[in-house]
C-alpha positions as CSV (number, residue, x, y, z in Angstrom):
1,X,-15.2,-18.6,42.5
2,X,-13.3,-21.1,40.4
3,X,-16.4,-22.9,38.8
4,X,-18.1,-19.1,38.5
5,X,-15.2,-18.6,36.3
6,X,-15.0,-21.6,33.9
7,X,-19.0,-20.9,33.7
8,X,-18.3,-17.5,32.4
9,X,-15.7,-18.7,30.5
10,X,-17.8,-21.6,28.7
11,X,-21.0,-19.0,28.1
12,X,-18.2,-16.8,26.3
13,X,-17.0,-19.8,24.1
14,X,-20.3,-20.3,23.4
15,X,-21.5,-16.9,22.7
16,X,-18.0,-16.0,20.5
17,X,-18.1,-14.9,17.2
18,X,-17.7,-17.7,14.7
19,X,-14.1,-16.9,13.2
20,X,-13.2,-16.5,17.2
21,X,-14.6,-20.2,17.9
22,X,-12.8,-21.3,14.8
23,X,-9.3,-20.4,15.6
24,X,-6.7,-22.8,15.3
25,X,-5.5,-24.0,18.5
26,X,-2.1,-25.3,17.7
27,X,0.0,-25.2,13.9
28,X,-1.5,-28.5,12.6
29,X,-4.8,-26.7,12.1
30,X,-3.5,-23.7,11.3
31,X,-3.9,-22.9,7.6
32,X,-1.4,-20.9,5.4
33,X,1.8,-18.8,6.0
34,X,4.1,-21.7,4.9
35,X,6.5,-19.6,4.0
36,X,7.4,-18.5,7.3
37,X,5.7,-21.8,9.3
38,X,6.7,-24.0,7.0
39,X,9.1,-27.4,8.3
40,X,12.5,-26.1,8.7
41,X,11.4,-22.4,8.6
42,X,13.2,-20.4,11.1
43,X,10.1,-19.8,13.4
44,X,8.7,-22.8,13.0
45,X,12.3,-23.9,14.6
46,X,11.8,-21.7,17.1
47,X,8.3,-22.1,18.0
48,X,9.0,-26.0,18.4
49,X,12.1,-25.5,20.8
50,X,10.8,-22.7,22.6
51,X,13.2,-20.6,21.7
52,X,11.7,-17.2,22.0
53,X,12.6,-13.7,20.8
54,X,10.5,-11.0,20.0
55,X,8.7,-10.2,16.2
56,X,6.6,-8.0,14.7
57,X,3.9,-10.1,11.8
58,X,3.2,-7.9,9.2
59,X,0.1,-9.0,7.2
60,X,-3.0,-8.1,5.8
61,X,-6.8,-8.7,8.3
62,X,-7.8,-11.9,8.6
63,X,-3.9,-13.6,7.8
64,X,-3.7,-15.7,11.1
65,X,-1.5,-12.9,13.1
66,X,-3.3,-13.2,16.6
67,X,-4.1,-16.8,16.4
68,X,0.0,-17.3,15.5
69,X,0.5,-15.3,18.7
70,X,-1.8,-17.2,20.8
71,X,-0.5,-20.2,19.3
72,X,2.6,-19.6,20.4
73,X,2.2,-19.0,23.5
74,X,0.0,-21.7,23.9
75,X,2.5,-24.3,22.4
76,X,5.6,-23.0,25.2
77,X,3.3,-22.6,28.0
78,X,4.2,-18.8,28.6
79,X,1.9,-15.8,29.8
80,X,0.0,-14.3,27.1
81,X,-0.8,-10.7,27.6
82,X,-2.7,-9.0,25.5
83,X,-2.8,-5.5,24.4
84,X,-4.6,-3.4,22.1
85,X,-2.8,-0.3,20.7
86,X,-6.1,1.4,20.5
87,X,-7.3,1.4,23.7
88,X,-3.8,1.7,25.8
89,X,-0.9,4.1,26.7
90,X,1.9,4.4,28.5
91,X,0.3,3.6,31.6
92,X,-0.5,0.7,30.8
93,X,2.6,-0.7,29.3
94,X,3.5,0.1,32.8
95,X,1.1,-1.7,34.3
96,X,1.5,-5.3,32.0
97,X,5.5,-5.1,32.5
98,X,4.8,-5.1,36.5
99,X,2.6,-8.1,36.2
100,X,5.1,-9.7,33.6
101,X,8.3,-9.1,36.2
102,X,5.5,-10.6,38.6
103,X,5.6,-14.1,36.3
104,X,9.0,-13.8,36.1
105,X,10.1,-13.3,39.8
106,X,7.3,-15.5,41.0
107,X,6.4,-18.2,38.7
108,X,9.7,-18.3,36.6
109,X,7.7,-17.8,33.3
110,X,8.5,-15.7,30.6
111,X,5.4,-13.3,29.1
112,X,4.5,-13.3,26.1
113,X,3.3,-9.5,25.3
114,X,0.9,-9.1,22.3
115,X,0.4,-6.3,20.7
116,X,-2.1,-5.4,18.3
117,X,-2.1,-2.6,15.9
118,X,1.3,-1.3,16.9
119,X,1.5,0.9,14.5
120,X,-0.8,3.0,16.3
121,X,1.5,3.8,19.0
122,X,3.6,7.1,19.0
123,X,7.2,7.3,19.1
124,X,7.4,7.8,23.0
125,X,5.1,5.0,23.3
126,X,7.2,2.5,21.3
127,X,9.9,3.6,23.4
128,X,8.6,2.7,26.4
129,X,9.4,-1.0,24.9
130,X,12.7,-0.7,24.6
131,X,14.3,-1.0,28.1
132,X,11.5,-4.1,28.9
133,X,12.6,-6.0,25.6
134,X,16.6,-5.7,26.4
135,X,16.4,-7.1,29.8
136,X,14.2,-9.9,28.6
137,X,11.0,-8.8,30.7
138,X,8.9,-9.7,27.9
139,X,8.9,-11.0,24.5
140,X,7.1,-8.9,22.4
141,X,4.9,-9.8,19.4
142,X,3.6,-6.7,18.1
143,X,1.4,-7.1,14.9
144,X,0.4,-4.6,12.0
145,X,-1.4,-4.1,8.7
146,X,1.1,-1.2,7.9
147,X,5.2,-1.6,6.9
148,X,6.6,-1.8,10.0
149,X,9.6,0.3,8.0
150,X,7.0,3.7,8.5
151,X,5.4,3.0,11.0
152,X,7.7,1.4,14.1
153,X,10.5,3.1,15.2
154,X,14.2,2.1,14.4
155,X,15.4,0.8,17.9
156,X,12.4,-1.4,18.1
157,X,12.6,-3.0,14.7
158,X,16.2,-3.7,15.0
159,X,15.2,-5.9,18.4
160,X,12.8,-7.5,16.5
161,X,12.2,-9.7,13.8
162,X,9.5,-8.8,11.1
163,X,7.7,-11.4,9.8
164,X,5.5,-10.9,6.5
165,X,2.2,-12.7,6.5
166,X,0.5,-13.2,3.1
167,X,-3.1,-12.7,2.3
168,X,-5.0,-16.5,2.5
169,X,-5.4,-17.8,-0.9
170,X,-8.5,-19.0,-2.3
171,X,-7.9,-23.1,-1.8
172,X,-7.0,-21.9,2.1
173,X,-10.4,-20.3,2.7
174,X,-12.2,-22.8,1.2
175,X,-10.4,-25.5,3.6
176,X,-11.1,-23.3,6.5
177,X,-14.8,-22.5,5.3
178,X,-15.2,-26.5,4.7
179,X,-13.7,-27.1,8.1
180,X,-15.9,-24.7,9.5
181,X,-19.5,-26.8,8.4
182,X,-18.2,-29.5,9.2
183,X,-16.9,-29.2,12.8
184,X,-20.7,-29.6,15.1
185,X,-18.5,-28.3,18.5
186,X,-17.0,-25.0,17.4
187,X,-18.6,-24.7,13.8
188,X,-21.5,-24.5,11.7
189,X,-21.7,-28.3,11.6
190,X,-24.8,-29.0,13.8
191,X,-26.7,-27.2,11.1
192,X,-28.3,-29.0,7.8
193,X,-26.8,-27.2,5.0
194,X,-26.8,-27.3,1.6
195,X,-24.5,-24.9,-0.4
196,X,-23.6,-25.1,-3.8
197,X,-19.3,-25.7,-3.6
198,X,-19.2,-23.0,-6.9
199,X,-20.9,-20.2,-4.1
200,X,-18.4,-21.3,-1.7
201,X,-15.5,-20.7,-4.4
202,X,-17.6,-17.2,-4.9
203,X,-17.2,-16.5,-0.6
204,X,-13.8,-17.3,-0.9
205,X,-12.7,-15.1,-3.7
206,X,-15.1,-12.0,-2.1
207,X,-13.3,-12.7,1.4
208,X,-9.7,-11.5,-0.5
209,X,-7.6,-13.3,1.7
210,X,-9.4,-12.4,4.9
211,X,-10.6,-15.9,6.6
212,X,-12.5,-13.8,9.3
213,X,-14.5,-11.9,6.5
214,X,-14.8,-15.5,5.0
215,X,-16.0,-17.2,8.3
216,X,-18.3,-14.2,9.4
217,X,-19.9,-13.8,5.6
218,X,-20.4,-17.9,5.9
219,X,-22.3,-17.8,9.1
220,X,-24.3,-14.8,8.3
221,X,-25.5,-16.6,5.0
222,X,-26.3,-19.6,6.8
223,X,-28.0,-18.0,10.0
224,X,-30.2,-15.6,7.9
225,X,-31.6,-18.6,5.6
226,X,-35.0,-19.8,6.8
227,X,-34.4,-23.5,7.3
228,X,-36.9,-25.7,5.2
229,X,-39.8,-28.6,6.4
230,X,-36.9,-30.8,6.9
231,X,-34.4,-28.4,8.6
232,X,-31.6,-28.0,5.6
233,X,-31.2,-24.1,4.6
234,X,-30.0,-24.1,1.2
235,X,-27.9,-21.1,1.0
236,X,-28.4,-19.0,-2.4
237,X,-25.7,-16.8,-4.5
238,X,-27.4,-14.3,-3.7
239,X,-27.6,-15.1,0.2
240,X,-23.8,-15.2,-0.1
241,X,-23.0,-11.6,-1.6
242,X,-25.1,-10.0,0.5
243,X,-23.6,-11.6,3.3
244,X,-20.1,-10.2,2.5
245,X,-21.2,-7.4,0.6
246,X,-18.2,-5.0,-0.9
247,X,-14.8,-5.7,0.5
248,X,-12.1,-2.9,1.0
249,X,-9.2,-3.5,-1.6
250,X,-7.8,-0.8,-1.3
251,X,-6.2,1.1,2.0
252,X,-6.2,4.7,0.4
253,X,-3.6,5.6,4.3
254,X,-1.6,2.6,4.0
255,X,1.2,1.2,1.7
256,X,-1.2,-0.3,-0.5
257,X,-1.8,3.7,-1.3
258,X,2.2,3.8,-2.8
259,X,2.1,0.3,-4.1
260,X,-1.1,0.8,-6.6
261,X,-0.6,4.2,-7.8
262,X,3.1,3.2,-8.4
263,X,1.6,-0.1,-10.4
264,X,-0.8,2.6,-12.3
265,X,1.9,4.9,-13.2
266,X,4.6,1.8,-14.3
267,X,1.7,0.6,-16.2
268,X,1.1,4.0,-18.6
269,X,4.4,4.0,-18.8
270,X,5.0,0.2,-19.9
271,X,2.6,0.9,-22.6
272,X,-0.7,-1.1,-21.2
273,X,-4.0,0.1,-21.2
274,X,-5.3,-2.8,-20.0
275,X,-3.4,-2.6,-16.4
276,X,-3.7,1.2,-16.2
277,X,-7.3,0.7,-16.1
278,X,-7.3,-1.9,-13.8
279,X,-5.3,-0.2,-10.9
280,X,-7.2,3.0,-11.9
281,X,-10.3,1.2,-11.4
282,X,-8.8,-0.6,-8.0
283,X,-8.1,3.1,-6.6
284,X,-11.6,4.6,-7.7
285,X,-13.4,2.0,-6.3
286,X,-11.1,1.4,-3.0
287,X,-12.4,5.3,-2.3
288,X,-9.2,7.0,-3.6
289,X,-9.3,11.0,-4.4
290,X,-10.2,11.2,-8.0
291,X,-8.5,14.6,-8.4
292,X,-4.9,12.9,-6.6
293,X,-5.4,10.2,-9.4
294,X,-5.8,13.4,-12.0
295,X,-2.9,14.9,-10.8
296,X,-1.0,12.1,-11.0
297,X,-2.1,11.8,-14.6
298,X,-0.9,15.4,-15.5
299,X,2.4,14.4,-13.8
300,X,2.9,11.7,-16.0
301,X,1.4,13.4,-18.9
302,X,4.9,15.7,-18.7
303,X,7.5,13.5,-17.2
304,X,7.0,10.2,-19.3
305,X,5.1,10.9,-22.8
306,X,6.1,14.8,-22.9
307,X,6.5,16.1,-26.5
308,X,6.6,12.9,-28.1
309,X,2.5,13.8,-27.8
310,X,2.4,17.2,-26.1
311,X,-1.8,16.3,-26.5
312,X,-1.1,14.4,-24.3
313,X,-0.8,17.1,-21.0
314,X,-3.8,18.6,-23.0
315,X,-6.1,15.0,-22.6
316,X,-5.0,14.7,-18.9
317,X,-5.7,18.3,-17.6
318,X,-9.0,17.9,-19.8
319,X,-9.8,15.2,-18.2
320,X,-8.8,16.8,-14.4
321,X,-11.4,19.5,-15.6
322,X,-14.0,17.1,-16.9
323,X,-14.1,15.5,-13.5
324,X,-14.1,18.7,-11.6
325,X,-17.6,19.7,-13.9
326,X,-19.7,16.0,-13.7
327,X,-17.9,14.6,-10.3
328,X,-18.3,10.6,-9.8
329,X,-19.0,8.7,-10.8
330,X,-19.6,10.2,-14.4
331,X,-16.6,11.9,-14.1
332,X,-14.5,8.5,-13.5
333,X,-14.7,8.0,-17.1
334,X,-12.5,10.9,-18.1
335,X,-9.8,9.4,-16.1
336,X,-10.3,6.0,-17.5
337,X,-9.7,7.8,-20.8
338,X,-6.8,9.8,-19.9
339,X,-5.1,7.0,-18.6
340,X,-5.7,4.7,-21.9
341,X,-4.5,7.6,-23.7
342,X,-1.6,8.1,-21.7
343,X,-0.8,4.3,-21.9
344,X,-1.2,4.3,-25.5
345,X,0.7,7.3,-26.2
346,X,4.9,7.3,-27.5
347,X,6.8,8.1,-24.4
348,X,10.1,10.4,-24.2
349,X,11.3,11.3,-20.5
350,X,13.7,13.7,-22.5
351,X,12.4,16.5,-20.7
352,X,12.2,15.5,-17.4
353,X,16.0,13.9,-18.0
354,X,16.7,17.8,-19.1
355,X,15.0,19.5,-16.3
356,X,16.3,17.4,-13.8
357,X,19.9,18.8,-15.3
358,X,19.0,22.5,-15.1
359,X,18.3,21.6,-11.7
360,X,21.7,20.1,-11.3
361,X,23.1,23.1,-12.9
362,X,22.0,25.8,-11.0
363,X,22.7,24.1,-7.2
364,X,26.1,23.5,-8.5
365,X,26.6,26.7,-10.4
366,X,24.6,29.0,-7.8
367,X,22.9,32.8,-9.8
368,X,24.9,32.9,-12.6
369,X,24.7,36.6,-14.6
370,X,22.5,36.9,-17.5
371,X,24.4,37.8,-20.9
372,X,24.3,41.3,-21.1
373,X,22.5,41.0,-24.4
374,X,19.6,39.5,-23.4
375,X,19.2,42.3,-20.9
376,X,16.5,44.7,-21.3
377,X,17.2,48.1,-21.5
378,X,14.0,50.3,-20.5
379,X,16.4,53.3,-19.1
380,X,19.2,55.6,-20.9
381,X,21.7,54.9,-17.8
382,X,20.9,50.9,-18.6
383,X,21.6,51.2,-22.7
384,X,24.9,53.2,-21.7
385,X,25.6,50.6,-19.5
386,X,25.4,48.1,-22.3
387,X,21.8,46.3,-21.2
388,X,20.8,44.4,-24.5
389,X,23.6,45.7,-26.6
390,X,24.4,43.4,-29.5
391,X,21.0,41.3,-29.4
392,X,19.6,40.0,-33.1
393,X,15.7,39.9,-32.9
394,X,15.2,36.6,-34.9
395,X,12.1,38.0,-36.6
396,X,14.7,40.0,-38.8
397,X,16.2,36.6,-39.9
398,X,15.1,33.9,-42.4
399,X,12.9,31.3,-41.0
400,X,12.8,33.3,-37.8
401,X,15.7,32.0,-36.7
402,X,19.6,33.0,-35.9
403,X,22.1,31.2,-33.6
404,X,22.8,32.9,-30.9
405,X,24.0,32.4,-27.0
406,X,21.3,32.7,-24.6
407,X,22.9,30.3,-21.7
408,X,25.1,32.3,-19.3
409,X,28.8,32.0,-20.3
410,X,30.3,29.2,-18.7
411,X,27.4,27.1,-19.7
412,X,27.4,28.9,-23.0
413,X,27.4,25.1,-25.3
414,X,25.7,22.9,-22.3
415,X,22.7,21.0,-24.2
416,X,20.1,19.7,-21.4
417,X,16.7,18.4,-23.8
418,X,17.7,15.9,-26.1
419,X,14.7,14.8,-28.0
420,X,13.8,11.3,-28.9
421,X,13.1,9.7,-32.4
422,X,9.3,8.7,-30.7
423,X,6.5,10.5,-31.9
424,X,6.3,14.3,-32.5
425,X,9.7,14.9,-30.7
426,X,11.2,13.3,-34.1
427,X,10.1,16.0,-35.8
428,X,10.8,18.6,-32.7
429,X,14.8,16.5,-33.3
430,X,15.0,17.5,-37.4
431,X,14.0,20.7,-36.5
432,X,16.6,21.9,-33.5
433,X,19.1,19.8,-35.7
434,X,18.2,22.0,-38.5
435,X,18.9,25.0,-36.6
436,X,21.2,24.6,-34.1
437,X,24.0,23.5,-36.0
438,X,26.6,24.7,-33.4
439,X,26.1,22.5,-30.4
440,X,27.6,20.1,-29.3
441,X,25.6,16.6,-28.6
């Protein structure tokens, strides 16, 4: 039964996918993540004393956070269970914690409890953690591409330590990707190949950070070149972006979603064209919702540029509409132009600064009475009762205009919009200066 077993076990070595046979078995070849692996770094400490306690690696695909895991457990000897929040419930948390009490009881070894995707669980089924993690039944290592802050539940993050992987740079893929066509046991090396090192820069920089997308585009490249007379494939540029094809940048469900439109809308409003079309273009083309983009745009069109260019709300709802008539991708140009105009545009937040007083105004002043004044008066009972009495219609006046109180009383000389000196609101400024000669501010 044994030698059936290590049989298997060699055929499935041998039959792995490439970035699987390429894993690093212990933190000497294990490329990247200094920050956090580096000497003196608190996990390397703890990896190196076996001093265990459960974490949660937050990091992007391809970052090294089940080959950490496995390293890990590995390096202290301990049993690794493995666990797929895809695929698994409740009942079978159950199940792994009875065979980890098993080790404990029985073999006095402590059990390593991967989990993959953890933000996939439910609330109830990150609960079901808890009790195990407090006695000590397992150490958990749970590992995610979202912010653990969403997406795992309080009591479990604060029994565990988060862990932020980065995304590989491109001198670490090309190390692994060298590594990997040079090593004839577990990589590409038994092969004759001959690669351009500028096409291997190109691999790198498509993989973004991923080493498995790096590893996987590298062997299909290779395996799908007809070798010559002499057995050497020489891999083309071509060969190469066809083997990786597009990669997703963008995770239109994740954080990234937040962190990108945030960086488009700082961008408009830091004045930059050039970086507002880049994150607009990183959304479009990461498979965003145009029309959320165009609302956005109309949203900033009024809270940061306002009426220091009120053509400005007209551009971006022109451009919401343009979109809606051509779709993509023609319409992805009149949201590359809003934006630019936007970006280019003199900004005033004064009247989102005033609105958000009114707002302020009316929760702390609750339905205060209109003057009666400004009342209408469309019945004889309503006139007696003194409905619009004492209005001045300003069309009677010179210039249109005559000063008059149309806040309710106690807010009678409260001044909320405050125009800037930027762009039309200076002349918006001269004018209500002009006029309103009897507020204050």
């Amino acid at each position: 039964m044994e030698l059936f077993t290590e049989k298997a076990k060699e055929f499935q070595a041998s039959t792995a996918p490439l970035a699987d046979r390429m894993r690093p078995r212990d933190l000497n070849e294990f490329v990247g993540q200094d920050h956090i692996l580096g000497k003196g770094r608190v996990l390397r400490k703890a990896i190196e004393k076996e001093e265990l306690f459960s974490f949660i690696l937050w990091g992007p695909p391809g970052s090294g956070k089940t080959t950490l895991a496995q390293i890990i457990a590995r390096r202290t000897g301990t049993h690794f269970l493995s666990f797929s929040a895809v695929l698994s419930g409740v009942k079978e948390i159950r199940e792994v914690v009875a065979e980890a009490e098993e080790q404990q009881q029985y073999h006095h070894r402590k059990t390593i409890l991967f989990v993959d995707e953890i933000h996939r669980f439910n609330k109830a089924q990150q609960d079901a953690f808890l009790p195990h993690v407090e006695r000590g039944i397992i150490i958990l290592i749970g590992a995610t591409t979202q912010n653990p802050s969403f997406e795992v539940i309080s009591p479990l993050l604060s029994r565990a330590q988060v862990f932020t992987l980065k995304p590989l740079s491109t001198e670490e893929l090309l190390l692994i990707i060298n590594r990997t066509l040079s090593d004839p046991d577990r990589g590409l090396g038994q092969y004759k190949v001959e690669i351009d090192s500028s096409y291997l820069k190109l691999l790198a920089a498509l993989a973004d950070g991923d080493a498995r997308a790096a590893l996987n585009g590298l062997e299909l490249a290779i395996m799908t070149t007809p070798a010559d007379k002499d057995g050497t494939r020489r891999v083309t540029r071509e060969a190469i972006e066809e083997a990786v094809q597009k990669r997703i940048i963008y995770d239109k469900d994740g954080e990234e979603h937040y962190n990108i439109i945030s960086a488009l809308h700082k961008s408009m409003r830091g004045s930059d064209p050039d970086a507002a079309l880049y994150w607009l273009g990183r959304m479009l083309e990461g498979g965003e919702d145009p029309l959320y983009i165009a609302r956005r745009l109309v949203r900033f069109a009024s809270e940061d540029v306002g009426n220091a260019d009120p053509q400005a709300l007209v551009v971006a709802v022109a451009a919401m509409q343009a979109f809606h008539f051509i779709g993509q991708p023609e319409g992805e140009l009149a949201l590359a132009q809003a934006a630019v105009y936007l970006a280019a545009a003199p900004k005033s937040n004064a009247l989102y600064t005033a609105y958000n007083e009114v707002r302020r105004d009316i929760t702390k002043t609750g339905t205060l009475a209109v003057p009666m004044h400004l009342r209408n008066a469309p019945t004889h009972l309503m006139e007696e009762m003194g409905y619009g009495k004492g209005y001045r219609y300003p069309h009677q006046f010179p210039d249109g205009f005559v000063e008059e109180d149309y806040l309710p009383d106690s807010l009678r000389k409260r001044r909320y919009y405050h125009p800037t000196q930027r762009g039309y609101e200076r002349e918006i400024r001269e004018r209500l200066k002009k006029w309103w000669k009897g507020k204050k501010g």
